[in-house]
Backbone as numpy.savetxt, mean C-alpha at the origin, in Angstrom:
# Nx Ny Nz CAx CAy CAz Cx Cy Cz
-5.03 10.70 -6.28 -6.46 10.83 -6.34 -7.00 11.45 -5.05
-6.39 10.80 -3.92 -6.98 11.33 -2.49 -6.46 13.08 -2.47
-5.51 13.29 -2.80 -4.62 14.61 -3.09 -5.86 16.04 -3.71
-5.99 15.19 -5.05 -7.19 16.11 -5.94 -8.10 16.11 -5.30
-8.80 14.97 -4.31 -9.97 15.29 -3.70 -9.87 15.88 -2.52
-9.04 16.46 -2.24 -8.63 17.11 -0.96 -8.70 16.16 0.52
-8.40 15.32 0.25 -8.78 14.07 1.29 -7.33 14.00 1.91
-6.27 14.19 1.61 -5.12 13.55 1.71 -4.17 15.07 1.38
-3.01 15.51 2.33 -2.59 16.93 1.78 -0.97 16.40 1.47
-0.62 16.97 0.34 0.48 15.91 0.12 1.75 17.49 0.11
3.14 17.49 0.57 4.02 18.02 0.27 4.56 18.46 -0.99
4.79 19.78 -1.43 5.31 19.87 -3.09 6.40 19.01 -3.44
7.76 18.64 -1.88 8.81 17.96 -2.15 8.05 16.60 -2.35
6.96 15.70 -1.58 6.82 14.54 -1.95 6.47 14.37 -3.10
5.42 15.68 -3.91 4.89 15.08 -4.82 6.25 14.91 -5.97
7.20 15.81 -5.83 8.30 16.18 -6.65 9.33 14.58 -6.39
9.07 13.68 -5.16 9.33 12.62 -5.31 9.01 11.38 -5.72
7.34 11.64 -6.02 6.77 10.43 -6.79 7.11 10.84 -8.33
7.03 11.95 -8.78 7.40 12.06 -10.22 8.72 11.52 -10.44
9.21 11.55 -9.61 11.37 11.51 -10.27 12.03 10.24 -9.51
11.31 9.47 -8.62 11.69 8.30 -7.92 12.79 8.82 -6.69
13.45 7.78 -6.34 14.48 8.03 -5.20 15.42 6.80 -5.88
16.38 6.99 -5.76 17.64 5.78 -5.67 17.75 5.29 -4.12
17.66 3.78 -4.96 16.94 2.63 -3.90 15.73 2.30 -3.66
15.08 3.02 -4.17 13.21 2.50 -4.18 13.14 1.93 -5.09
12.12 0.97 -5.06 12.08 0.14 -6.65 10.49 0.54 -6.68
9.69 -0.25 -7.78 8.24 -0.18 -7.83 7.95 -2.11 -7.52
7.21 -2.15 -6.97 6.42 -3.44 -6.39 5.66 -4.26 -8.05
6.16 -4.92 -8.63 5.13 -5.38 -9.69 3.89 -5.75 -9.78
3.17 -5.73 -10.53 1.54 -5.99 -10.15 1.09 -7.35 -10.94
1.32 -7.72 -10.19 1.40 -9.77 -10.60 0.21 -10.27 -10.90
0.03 -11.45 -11.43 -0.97 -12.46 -11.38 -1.58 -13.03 -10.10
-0.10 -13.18 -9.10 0.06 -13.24 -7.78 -0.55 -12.63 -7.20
-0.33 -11.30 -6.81 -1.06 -10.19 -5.84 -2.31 -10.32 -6.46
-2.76 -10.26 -7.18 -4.16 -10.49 -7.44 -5.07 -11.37 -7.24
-4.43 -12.32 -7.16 -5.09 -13.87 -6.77 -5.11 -13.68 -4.94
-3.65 -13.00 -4.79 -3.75 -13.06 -3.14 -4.86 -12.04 -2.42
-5.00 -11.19 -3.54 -6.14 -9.69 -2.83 -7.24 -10.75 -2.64
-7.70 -11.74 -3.82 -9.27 -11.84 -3.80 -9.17 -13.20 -2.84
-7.91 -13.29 -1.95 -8.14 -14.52 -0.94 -8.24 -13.72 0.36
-7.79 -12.57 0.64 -7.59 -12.02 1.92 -8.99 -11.80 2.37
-9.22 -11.96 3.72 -10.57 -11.49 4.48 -10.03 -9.80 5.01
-10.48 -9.02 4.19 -10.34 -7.60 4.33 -11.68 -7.32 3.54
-11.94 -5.83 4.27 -13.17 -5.36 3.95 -12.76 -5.30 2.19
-13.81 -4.59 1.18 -13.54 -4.47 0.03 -12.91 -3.43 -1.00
-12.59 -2.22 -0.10 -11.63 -1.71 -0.96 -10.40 -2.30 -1.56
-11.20 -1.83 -3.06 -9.52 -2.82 -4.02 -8.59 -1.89 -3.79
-8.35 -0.73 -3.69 -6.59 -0.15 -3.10 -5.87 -0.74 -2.49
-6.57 -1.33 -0.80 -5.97 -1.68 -0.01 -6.05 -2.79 -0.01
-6.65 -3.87 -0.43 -6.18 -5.08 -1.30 -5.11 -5.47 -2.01
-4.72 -4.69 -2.75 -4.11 -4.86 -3.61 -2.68 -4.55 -2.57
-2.57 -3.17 -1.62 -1.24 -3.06 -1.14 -0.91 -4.15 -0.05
-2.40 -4.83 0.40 -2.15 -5.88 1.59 -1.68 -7.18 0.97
-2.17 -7.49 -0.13 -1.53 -8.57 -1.04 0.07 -8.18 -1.37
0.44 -7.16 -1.77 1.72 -6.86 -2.47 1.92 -7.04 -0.79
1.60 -6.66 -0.11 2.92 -6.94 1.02 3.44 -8.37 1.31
1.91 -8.98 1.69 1.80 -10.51 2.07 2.82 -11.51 1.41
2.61 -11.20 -0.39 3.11 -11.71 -1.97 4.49 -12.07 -1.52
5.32 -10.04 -1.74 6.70 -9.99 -1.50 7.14 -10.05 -0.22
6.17 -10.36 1.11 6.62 -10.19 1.88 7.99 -8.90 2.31
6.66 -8.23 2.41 7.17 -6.85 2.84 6.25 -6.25 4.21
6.39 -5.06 4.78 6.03 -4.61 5.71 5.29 -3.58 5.53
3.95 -3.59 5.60 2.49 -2.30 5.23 2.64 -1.16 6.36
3.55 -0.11 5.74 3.52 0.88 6.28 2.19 1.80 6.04
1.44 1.98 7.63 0.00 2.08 7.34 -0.52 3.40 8.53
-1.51 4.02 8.32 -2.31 4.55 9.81 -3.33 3.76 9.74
-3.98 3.44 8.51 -5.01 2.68 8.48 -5.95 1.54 9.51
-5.96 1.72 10.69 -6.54 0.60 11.60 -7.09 -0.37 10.92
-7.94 -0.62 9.78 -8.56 -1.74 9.08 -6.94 -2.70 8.94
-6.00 -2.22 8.48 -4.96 -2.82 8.02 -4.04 -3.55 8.69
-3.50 -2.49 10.10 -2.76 -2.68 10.84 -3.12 -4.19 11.78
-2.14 -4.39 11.78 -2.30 -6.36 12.78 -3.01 -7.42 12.10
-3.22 -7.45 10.59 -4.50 -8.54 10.10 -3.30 -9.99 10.45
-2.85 -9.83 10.42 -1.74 -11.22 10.60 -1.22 -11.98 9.33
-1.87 -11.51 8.28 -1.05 -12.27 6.93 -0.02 -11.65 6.32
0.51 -10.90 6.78 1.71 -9.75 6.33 1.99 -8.81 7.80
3.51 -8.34 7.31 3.92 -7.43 8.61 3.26 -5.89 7.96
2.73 -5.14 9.49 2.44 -4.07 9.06 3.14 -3.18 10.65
3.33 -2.19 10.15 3.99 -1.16 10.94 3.34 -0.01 10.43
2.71 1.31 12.02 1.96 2.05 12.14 2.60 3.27 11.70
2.25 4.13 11.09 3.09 5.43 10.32 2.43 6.69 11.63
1.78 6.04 13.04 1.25 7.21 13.52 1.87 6.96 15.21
């Protein structure tokens, strides 16, 4: 979406990697869980980043981010992509 709106400039190889996956990536499920956990987090209100700050927190995983809103909230690990 950020891509089409010209917000975000994405690589022909990446996009050629979200269509066809990678071996060893999985997809994150979109739970009952993460959802319950988005609408507990104190984060501003974009539901995108809700939803990826919960999936991290959930599976305990690590929010690879530039995002400053995101980076250090303390309920999940996040690591800076900049």
């Amino acid at each position: 979406m950020l891509h089409r709106k010209k917000r975000v400039e994405l690589s022909s190889d990446f996009l050629a990697w979200l269509r066809h996956g990678t071996p060893g990536f999985q997809q994150a499920p979109f739970t009952h869980e993460i959802v319950l956990a988005a609408e507990q987090l104190n984060l501003h209100a974009d539901p995108a980043d809700r939803f990826l700050a919960a999936t991290a927190q959930v599976l305990d995983l690590t929010l690879v981010t530039a995002d400053q809103r995101l980076l250090g909230l303390g309920t999940f690990r996040t690591l800076s992509n900049r």
